[in-house]
C-alpha positions in Angstrom: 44.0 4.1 -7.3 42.4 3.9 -10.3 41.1 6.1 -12.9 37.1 7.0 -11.8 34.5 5.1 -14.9 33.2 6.9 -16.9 28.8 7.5 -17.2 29.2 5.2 -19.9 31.0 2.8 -18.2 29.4 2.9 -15.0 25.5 3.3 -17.3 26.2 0.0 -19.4 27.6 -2.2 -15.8 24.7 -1.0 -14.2 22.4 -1.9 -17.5 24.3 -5.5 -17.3 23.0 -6.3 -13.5 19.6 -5.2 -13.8 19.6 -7.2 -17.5 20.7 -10.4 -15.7 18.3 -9.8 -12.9 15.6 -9.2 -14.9 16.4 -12.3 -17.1 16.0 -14.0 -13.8 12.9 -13.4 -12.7 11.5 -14.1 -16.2 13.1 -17.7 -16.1 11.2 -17.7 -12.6 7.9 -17.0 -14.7 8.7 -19.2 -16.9 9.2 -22.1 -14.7 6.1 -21.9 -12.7 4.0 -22.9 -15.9 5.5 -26.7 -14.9 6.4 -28.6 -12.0 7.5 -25.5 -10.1 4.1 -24.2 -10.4 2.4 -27.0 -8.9 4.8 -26.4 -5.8 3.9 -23.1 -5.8 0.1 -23.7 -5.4 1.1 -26.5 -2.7 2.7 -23.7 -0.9 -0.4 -21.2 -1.4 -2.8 -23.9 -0.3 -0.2 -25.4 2.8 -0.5 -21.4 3.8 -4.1 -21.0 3.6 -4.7 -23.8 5.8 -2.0 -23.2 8.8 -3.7 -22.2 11.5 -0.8 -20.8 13.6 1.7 -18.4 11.3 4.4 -18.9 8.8 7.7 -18.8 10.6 10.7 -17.4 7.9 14.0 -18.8 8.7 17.0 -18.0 6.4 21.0 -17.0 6.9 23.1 -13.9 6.1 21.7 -12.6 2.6 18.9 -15.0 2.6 17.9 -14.1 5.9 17.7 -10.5 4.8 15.2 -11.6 2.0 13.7 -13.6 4.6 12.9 -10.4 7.3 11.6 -8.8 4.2 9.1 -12.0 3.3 8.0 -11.6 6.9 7.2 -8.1 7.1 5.0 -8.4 3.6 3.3 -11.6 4.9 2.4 -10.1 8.2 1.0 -6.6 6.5 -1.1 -8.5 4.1 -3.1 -10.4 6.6 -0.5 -13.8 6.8 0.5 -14.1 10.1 4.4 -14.3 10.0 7.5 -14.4 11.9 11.3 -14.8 11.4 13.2 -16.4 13.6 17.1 -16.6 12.8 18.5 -19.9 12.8 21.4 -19.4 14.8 18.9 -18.0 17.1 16.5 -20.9 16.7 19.6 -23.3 18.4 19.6 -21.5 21.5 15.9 -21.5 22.2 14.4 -19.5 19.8 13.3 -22.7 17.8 10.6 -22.8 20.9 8.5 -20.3 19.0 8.2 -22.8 16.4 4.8 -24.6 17.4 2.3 -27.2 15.5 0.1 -25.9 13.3 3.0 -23.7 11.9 4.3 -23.5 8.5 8.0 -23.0 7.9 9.4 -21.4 5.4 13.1 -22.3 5.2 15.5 -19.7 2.5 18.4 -20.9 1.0 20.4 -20.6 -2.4 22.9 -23.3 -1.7 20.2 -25.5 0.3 23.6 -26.5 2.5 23.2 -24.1 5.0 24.5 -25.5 8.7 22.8 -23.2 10.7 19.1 -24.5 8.8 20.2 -28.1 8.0 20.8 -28.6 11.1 17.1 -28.1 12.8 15.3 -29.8 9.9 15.4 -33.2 12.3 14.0 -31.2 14.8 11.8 -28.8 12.8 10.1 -32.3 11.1 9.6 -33.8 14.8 7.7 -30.6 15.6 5.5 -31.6 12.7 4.9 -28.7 10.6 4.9 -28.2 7.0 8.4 -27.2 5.9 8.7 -24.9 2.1 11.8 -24.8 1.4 13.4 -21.9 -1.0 16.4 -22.9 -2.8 18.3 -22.9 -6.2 19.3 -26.7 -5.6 16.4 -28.7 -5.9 18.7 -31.8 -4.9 20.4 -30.3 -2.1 19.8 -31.4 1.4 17.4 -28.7 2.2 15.3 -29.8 -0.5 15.1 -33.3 0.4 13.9 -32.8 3.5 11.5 -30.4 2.5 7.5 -30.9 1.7 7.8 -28.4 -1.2 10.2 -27.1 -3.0 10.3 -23.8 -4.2 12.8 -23.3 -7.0 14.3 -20.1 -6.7 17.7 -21.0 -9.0 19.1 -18.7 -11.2 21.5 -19.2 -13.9 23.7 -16.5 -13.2 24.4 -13.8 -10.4 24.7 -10.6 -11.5 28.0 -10.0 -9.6 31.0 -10.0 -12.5 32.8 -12.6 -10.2 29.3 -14.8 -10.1 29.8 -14.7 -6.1 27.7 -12.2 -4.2 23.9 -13.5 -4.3 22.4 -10.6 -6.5 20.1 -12.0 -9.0 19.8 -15.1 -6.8 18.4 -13.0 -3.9 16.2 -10.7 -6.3 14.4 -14.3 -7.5 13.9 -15.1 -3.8 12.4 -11.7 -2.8 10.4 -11.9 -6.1 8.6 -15.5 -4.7 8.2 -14.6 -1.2 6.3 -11.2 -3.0 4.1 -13.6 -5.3 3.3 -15.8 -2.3 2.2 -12.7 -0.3 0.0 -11.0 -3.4 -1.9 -14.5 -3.9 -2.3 -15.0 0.0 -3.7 -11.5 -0.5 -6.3 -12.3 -3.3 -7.4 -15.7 -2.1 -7.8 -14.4 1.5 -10.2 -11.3 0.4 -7.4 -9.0 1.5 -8.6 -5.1 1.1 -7.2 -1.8 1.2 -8.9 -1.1 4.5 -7.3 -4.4 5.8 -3.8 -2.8 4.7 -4.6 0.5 6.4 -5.4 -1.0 9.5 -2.2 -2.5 9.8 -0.4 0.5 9.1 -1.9 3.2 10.8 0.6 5.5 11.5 1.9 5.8 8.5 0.6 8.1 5.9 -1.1 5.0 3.7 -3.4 4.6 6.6 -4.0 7.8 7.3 -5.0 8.0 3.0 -7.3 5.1 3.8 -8.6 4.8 7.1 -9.3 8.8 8.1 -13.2 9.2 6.9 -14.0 12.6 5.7 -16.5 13.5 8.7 -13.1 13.1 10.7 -11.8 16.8 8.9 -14.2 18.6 7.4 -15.4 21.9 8.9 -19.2 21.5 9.7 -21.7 23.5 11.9 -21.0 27.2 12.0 -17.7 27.1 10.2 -19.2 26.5 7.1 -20.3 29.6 5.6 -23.9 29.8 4.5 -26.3 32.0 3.2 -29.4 32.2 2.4 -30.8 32.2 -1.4 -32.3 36.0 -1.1 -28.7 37.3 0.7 -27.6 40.1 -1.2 -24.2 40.4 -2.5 -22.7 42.5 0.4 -23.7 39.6 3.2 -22.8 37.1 0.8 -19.0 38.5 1.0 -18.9 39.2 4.5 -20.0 35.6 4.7 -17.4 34.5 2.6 -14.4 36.5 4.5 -15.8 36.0 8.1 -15.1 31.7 7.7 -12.3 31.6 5.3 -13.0 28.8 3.1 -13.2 30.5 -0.6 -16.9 29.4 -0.8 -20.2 29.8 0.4 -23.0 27.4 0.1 -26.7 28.9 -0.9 -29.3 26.8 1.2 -32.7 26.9 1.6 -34.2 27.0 5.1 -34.4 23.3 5.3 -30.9 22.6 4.9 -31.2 22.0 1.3 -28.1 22.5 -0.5 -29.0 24.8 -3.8 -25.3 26.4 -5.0 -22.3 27.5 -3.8 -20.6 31.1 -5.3 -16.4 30.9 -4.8 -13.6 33.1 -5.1 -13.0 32.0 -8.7 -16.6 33.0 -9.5 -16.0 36.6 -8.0 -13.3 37.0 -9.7 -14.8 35.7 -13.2 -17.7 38.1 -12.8 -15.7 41.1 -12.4 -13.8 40.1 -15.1 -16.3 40.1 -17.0 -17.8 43.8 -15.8 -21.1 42.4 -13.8 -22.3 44.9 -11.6 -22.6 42.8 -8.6 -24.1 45.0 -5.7 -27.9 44.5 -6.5 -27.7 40.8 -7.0 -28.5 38.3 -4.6 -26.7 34.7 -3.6 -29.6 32.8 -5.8 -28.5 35.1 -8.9 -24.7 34.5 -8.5 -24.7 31.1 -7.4 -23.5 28.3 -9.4 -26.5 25.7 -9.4 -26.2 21.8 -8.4 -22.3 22.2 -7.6 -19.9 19.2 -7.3 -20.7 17.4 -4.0 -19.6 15.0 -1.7 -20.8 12.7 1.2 -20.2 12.7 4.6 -19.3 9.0 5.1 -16.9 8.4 2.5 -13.2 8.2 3.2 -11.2 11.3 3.1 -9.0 10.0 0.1 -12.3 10.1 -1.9 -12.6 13.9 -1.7 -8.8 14.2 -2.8 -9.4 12.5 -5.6 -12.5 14.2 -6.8 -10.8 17.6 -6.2 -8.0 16.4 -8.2 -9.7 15.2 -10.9 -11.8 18.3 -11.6 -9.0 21.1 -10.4 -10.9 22.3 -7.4 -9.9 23.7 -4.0 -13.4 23.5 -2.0 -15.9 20.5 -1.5 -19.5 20.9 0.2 -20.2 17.7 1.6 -23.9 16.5 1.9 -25.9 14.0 3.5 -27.9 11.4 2.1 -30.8 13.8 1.4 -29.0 16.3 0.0 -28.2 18.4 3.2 -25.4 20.8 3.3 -23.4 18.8 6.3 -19.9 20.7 6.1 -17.6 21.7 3.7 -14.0 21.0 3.0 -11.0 22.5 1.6 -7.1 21.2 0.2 -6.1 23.1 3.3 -7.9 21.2 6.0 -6.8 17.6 3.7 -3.2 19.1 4.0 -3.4 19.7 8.2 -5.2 16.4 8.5 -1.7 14.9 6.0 -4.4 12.9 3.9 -2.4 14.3 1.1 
């Protein structure tokens, strides 16, 4: 066995790949400002039009990079599906239908498996992309676009295992999926409801009226409490805060832990002042049909534990703390 690399060793190999990878996907840029771009845009415009999905195909490695295209097509509102193209010989090639757009992933462009159902994939009638480094292999001639997906280089010391050429193909199939996005109007609530049980869509599709406390679980007083009921208030539901309302529901301050504390820091005799006297006026508010995400980020950006949430006129509606974001895994 041989003697372990050293950091250095291992640090400048590792430097090399990601180098030549990243060399790659600039000559990618590169090349769409000319003929490859022009593809590019066929392919964007051949998507935007199918009316059925995009159907991935692609073997070993490139089928890998393939599943991956699928999976981002699908969660940014192109319909998608890969079906394997040893698969697609034994009946699978049946979920192929017109109106489709297939998207066909190969380095080489000589693949058997895929070369082999271009007859039949052209009798079906659909669009076919194909993905290749060759643009004159056999793949590419049979194709309606070409996507050019060659590198100069893998990043493999022997030049064999598909590395860089592999990175260039997962880098198209992502540039295809974030223009489908933009041109179709895609939105972050679009995303979240294709994800929803995953803690993205919990970030964007959970409104804040879903988790915040409201009715008597948000402690209130009114703005001639004194002190004393204004603490019992404060212990008795827990949150840190109490709002100061007027009789109408009108929100007019809140008083918090952190103000307690700053007053007797500062030697305020608190036990003949009322709720209006110790209250901080027109505090930081939020409303009650806004996503949840909104109040995390508002309570981020201004380093605060508690939110009173209001309606549109200005009526204390419920209130809402890091803790009930937390149990409600919004953050």
């Amino acid at each position: 066995m041989s003697a372990l690399p050293s950091q250095d060793a291992v640090v400048a190999m590792a430097s090399q790949a990601l180098d030549i990878e990243a060399r790659a996907l600039l000559d990618l840029k590169a090349r769409l400002q000319g003929e490859p771009g022009a593809a590019f845009t066929r392919a964007v415009h051949t998507m935007l039009a199918c009316r059925g999905r995009v159907v991935v195909m692609g073997m070993g490695k490139s089928g890998h990079v393939g599943r991956k295209i699928t999976a981002t097509l699908a969660s940014t509102g192109t319909p998608a599906m890969f079906v394997h193209p040893a698969e697609a010989h034994h009946g699978d090639l049946g979920m192929v239908q017109p109106g489709d757009v297939v998207i066909a992933i190969s380095n080489s462009g000589e693949s058997e498996e895929l070369t082999a159902l271009l007859p039949v994939i052209k009798r079906i009638g659909v669009p076919l992309v194909a993905m290749t480094g060759k643009p004159a292999s056999s793949l590419a001639r049979h194709a309606d676009i070409v996507l050019d997906s060659a590198v100069s280089v893998e990043a493999c010391p022997l030049n064999l295992a598909p590395t860089a050429s592999t990175t260039a193909q997962m880098a198209l199939g992502d540039a295809l999926a974030v223009v489908l996005l933009e041109a179709r109007g895609f939105k972050a609530e679009d995303f979240a409801r294709s994800h929803p049980g995953g803690a993205l869509g919990r970030r964007l599709l959970t409104h804040l009226r879903d988790v915040m406390r409201s009715g008597e679980a948000v402690p209130r007083v009114a703005p001639e409490a004194p002190f004393g009921e204004l603490m019992r208030e404060m212990s008795a539901k827990g949150l840190g805060a109490a709002a100061v309302i007027e009789p109408t529901g009108r929100l007019l301050g809140v008083f918090t832990d952190g103000d307690l504390r700053r007053k007797i820091e500062a030697g305020v005799d608190l036990r003949g002042l009322t709720a209006a006297e110790l209250m901080t006026p027109a505090p930081r508010t939020i409303r009650d049909d806004v996503l949840a995400a909104e109040a995390v980020s508002l309570m981020e950006a201004h380093r605060i534990n508690t939110l009173l949430v209001v309606d549109a006129a200005g009526a204390l509606v419920g209130a809402v703390s890091t803790n009930d974001l937390m149990r409600a895994k919004v953050i």
